[in-house]
C-alpha positions, 0 to 999 in steps of 0.5 A, a space after each residue: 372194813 370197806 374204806 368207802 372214800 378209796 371205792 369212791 376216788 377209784 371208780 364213781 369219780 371217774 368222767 363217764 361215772 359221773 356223767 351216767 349218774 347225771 343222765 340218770 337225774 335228769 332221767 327221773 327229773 324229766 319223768 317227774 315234770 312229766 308224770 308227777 313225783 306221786 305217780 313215780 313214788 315206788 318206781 324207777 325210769 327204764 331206759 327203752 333202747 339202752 343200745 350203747 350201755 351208757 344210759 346217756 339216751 334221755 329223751 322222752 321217747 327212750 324213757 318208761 316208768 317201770 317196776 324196780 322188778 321190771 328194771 331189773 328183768 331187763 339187765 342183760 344176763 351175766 355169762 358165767 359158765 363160759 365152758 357150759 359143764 
């Protein structure tokens, strides 16, 4: 059985978490003030120049209303064969 409250004490309630999960609502909140909520209704906000990896960026230049597919294009690729067989 997953014990959900020892996932989120070991790792969502760290400081760097919750600031990521704050700059991602403020994300959309900006997005929404800006485009309407009915325009973002199936959509999520892309961070353009994610150069450090914490998604903390969040102005206006920085931020595009994508696809969840186009979200999702745009992780960077895991390396698991790292010895290339």
């Amino acid at each position: 059985m997953v014990d959900y409250k020892e996932i989120y004490k070991k790792y969502r309630s760290t400081p760097l978490a919750k600031a990521r999960n704050a700059a991602r609502h403020r994300a959309r909140y900006w997005m929404e003030k800006k485009y309407g909520k009915a325009a973002l209704k199936g959509k999520e906000v892309h961070h353009v120049n994610d150069w450090n990896g914490t998604n903390l960026d969040n102005s206006l230049k920085n931020l595009k209303v994508v696809s969840r597919a186009e979200n999702l294009a745009a992780l960077p690729k895991h390396r698991t064969n790292i010895r290339n067989y």
